[in-house]
N, C-alpha and C positions, 0 to 999 in steps of 0.2 A: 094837274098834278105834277106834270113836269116845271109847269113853275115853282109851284110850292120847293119841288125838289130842288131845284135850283138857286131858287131863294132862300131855303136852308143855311145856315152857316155851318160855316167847317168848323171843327175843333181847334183849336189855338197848337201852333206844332208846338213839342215840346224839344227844349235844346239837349237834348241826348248829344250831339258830337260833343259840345265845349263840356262839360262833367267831366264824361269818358275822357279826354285830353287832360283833365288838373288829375285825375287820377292816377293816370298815365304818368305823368308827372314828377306826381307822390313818391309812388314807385321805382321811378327812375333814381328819384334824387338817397332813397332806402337801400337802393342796389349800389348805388355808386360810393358812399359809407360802408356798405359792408365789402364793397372790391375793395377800398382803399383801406380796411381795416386789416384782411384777412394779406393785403400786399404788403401791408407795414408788419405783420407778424409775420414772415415768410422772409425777412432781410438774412442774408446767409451769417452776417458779421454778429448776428444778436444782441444790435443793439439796444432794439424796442420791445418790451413783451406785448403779449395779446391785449385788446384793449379790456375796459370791464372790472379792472383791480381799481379800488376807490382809494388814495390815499398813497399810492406808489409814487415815490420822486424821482424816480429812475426819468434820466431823460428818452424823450421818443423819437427823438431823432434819429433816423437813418444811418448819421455821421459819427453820431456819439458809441462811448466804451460802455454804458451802461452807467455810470458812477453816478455816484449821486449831485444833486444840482447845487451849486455854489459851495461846492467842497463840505456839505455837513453843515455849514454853517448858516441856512437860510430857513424864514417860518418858525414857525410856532412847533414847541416840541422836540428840539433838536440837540444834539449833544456840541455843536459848533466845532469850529474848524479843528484841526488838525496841532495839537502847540498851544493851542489859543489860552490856556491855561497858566502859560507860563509869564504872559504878558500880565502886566499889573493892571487892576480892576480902574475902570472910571470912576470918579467918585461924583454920587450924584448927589448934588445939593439938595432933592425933592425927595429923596427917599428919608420914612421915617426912623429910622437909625442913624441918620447924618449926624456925627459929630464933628464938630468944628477942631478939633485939638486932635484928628487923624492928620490933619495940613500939616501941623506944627512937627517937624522931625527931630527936633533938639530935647524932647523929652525922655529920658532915659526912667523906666522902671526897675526897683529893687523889691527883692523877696522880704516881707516880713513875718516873722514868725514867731508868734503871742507866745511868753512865758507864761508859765503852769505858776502857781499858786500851791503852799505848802501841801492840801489835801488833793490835789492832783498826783503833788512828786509820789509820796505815802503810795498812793493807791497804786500807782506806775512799777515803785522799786522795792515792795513785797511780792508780787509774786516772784520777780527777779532774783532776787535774794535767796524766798525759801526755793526753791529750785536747786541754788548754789550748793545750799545745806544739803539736798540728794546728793548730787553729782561731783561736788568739788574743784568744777575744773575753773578757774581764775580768770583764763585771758577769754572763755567766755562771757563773763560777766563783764569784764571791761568793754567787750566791743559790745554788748546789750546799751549798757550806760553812755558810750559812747553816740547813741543813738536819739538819745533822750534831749532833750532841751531844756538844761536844768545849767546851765554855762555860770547865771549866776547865782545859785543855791548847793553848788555841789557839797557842801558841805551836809546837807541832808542824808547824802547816801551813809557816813559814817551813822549817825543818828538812827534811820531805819533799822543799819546793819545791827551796832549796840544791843537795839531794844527787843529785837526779835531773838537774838541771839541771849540776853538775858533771860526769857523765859525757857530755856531749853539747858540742856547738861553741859559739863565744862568739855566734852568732846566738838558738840556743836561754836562753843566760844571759843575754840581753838583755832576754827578754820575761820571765825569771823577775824581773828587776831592774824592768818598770816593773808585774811584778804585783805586786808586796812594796811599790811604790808607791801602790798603789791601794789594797792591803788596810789600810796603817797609816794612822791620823790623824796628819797633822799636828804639827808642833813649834810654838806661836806664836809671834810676832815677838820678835828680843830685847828691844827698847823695852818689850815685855809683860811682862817678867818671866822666870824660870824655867818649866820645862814643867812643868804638873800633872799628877801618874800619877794614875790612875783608869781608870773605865769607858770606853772608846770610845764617842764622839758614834755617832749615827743615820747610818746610810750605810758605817759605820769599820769593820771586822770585827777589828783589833786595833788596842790601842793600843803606845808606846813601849816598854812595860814589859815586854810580851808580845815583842816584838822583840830583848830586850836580852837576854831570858832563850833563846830563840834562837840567838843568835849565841854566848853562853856554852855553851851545849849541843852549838855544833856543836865550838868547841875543844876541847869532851871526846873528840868521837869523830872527831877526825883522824887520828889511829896509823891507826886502820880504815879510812877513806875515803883515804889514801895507798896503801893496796893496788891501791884500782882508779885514784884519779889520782893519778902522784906529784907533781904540781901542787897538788895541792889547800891547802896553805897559803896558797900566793901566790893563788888563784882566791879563798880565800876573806875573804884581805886584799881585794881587787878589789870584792867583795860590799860590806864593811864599807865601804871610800871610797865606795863609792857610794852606800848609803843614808845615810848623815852627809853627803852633799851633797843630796841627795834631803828634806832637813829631816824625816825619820823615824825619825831617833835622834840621840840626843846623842853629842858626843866624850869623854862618859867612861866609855863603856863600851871603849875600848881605854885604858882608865886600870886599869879592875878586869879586865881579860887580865893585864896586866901583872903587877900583885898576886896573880894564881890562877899566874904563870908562875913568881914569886917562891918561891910556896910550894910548888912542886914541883921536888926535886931531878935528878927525870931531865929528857931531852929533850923539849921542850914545843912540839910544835908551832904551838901556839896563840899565842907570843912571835912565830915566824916571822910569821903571820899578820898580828898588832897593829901588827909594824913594816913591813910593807909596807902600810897602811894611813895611817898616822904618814907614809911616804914622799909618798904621792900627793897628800896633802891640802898639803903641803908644798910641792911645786911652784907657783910662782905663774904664773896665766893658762892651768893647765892646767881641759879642759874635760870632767871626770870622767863628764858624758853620753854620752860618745863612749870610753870606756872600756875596751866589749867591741867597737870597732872600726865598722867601718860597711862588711858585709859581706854577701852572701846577697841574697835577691829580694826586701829592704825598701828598698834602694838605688834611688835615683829611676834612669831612664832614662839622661838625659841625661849624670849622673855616671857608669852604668857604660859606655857611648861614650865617654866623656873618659878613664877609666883603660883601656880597650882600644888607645885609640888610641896612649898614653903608653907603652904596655908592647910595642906592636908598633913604637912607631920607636927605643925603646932595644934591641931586639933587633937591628934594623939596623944600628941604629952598635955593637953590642957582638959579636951573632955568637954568645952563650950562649942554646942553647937550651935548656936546664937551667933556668936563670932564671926564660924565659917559660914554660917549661911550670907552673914553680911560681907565679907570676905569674897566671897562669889558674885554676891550681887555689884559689888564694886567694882569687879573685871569688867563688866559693863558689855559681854561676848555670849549672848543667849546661842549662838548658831554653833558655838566654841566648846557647850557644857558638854559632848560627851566626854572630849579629854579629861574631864573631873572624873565624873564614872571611871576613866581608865585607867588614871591614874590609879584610882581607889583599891579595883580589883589588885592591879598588879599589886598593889603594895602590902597588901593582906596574901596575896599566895607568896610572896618572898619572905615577909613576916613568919607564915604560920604560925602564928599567934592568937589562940580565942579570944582574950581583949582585946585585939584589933580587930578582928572580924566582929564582935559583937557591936564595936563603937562605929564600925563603918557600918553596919547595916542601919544602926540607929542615926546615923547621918543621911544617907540614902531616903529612911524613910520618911524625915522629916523636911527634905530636899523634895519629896515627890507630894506630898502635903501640901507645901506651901505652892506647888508649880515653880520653882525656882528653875529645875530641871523638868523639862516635859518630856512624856514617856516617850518620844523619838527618838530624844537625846539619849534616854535610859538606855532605850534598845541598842542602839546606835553604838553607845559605847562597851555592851557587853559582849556585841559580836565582833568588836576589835580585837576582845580578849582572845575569844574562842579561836580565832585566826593566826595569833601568837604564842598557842597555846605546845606546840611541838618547839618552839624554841625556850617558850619559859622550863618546860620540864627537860631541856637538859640541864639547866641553872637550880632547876629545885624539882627533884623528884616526885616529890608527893604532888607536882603543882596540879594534877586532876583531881586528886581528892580533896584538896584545899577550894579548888573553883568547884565541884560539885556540894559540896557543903553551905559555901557562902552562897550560893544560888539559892538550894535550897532552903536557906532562911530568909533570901528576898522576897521567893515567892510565898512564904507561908506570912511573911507580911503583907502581900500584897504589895511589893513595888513592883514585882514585874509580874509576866503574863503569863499563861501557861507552854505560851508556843515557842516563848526564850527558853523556857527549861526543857522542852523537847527537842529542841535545836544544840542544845547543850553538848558538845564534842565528847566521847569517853573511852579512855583506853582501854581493849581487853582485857581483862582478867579473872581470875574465879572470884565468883560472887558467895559469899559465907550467907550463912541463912538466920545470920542475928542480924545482918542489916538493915533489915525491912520488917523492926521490930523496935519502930522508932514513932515516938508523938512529934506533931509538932513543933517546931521552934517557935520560944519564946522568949524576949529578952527585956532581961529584970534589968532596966537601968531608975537608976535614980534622975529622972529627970523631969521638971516642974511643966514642961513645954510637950512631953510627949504621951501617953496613953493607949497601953497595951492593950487593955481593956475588952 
């Protein structure tokens, strides 16, 4: 058995030291990365951060300030150096945007800028215009237009202005008439000479020429513009005297109407035109400024008190209320009508006179009828009375009893309210007990327009 045992084989040794040693190893080489990791974050100067940040460009050097590496300008992702912006780009032949004619430096580019077409200008210089018609201020509209790229159609602005301004009152043709003054230069003196066509001075947005071709344009298209006004010949004769008084155009261009009228066999309204133009200028001492009349809320104060007054004592002596209603409505001053009313009263308590209180009230009533005066205005203007009611009665004694009267029969016509006649100012005095022993007013007029009824 001891051989047996002997004859045995050993177990094969196993290399346990050489393992244990790579391991050893391992470890050493893991310790000496993290010595050297945690001695390069430990630098007092801070240049290097701890290691572990993926993607940091900060250098790690010992030496370094911390800044970034090739000054910003290096790798993918980067805003590049410092300036670098101000140098001029490379130009790379391989890039798909390469144009050949970036080489060339002798190419000089100009601005072009597409003119409009008549229904463009149209669409552009209406709402411009009517605006003007609100506001009236002039050298806004210049510098609007000045805006515009109409350099060679300026002539359209007259045309627009014309046409718009033909369908509306002679208050609104007035302001087109002193903007067409403002827009054209000048004619010079005749001592000077004839007038030189050209460019419009500084300030001038057209000249003569640009005007003349205008007003021939608009004789083309009168058949069309007679649809909406059938005036429009004669309106636009009115147009023509006035800027040939206005020294903004010559008188011959109703020389060449004449001759464009010549060579047209049919009906030319533009003839009609020329010679009611031909007419006015013909008139001597007439004052063609005053033209489209002197009407509306340009009208000073004092003038429109002078024609109210005018228009309510011819109704007295005449008795046509038809007249004065038209009369009224010609002032063209709706925000104006209490001064009618006030005038009215006053003028029947300094009268005291029953026929005049009877024919005012039937004026009154047929004023608030028709809404010529709206009952703002009524009111409006009766409490002007009542306010000057201590100075009329030292000029006319009775003037309470004269306004308590005339009240009383507007209200029993119902032009006014109950709460004007409440409001109604009245002196003390003893009250007789036949007073309040009265029907109401009624008044008998002969007239085909009204009904007491």
């Amino acid at each position: 058995m001891g051989d047996t045992d002997a004859n045995e084989k050993a177990p094969p040794a196993v290399d346990r030291p050489e393992r244990s040693s790579s391991k050893e190893k391992r470890r050493i080489r893991r310790d000496s990365a993290k010595d050297s990791n945690q001695s390069n974050s430990s630098v007092a100067n801070g240049a290097a951060k701890k290691g572990g940040k993926i993607g940091d460009r900060k250098s790690r050097s010992i030496y370094g300030r911390g800044l970034p590496k090739k000054q910003g300008g290096g790798g993918k992702g980067t805003w590049g150096k410092l300036g670098e912006e101000l140098y001029p780009d490379d130009i790379d032949t391989k890039d798909p945007n390469y144009d050949s004619e970036e080489l060339n430096k002798d190419i000089m580019y100009k601005p072009v800028v597409p003119e409009w077409n008549e229904d463009e200008i149209v669409k552009t210089l209406q709402p411009i215009l009517r605006e003007y018609f609100e506001h009236g201020q002039q050298d806004e509209v210049i510098e609007s237009l000045k805006a515009i790229n109409i350099s060679g159609r300026k002539y359209m602005v007259a045309v627009v202005l014309i046409t718009l301004s033909m369908e509306m009152k002679n208050e609104f043709r007035e302001l087109a008439s002193v903007l067409i003054k403002k827009l054209v230069q000048p004619l010079p003196p005749k001592e000077a000479g004839d007038a030189v066509s050209g460019k419009s001075d500084a300030g001038y947005f057209q000249n003569t020429d640009d005007l003349s071709q205008s007003f021939l344009d608009l004789c083309d298209n009168l058949p069309e513009l007679t649809l909406d006004t059938p005036d429009a010949p004669k309106v636009l004769g009115k147009f023509l005297a006035r800027a040939i008084s206005d020294n903004v155009l010559e008188k011959s261009v109703i020389k060449m109407i004449f001759e464009a009228a010549a060579c047209n066999d049919d009906e030319d309204y533009g003839l009609v035109s020329a010679k009611e133009a031909r007419l006015l200028l013909s008139i001597p001492h007439y004052n063609l400024g005053h033209i489209w009349g002197v009407g509306g809320g340009n009208q000073p104060v004092v003038v429109l008190k002078k024609r109210i007054n005018l228009l309510l004592k011819e109704y007295l002596s005449s008795g046509d209320s038809e007249e004065a209603i038209r009369c009224i409505t010609d002032l063209d001053v709706p925000h104006f009508s209490h001064e009618v009313v006030y005038e009215a009263v006053v003028m029947v308590i300094e009268l005291s006179d029953e026929r005049a209180s009877n024919m005012m009230v039937h004026l009154f009533k047929r004023l608030a009828d028709t809404a010529v005066v709206s009952l703002d205005q009524m009111t409006h203007g009766f409490k002007r009375v009542y306010g000057e009611m201590d100075d009329l009665s030292i000029d006319v004694p009775n003037a309470y009893t004269q306004l308590r009267n005339y009240v009383q029969k507007c209200y029993d016509l119902k032009v006014i309210n109950s709460r004007l006649v409440m409001t109604m100012p009245n002196k003390s005095r003893k009250r007789f007990v036949s007073e309040g022993d009265r029907k109401p007013f009624r008044l008998g007029v002969n007239d085909k327009f009204f009904d007491l009824a």
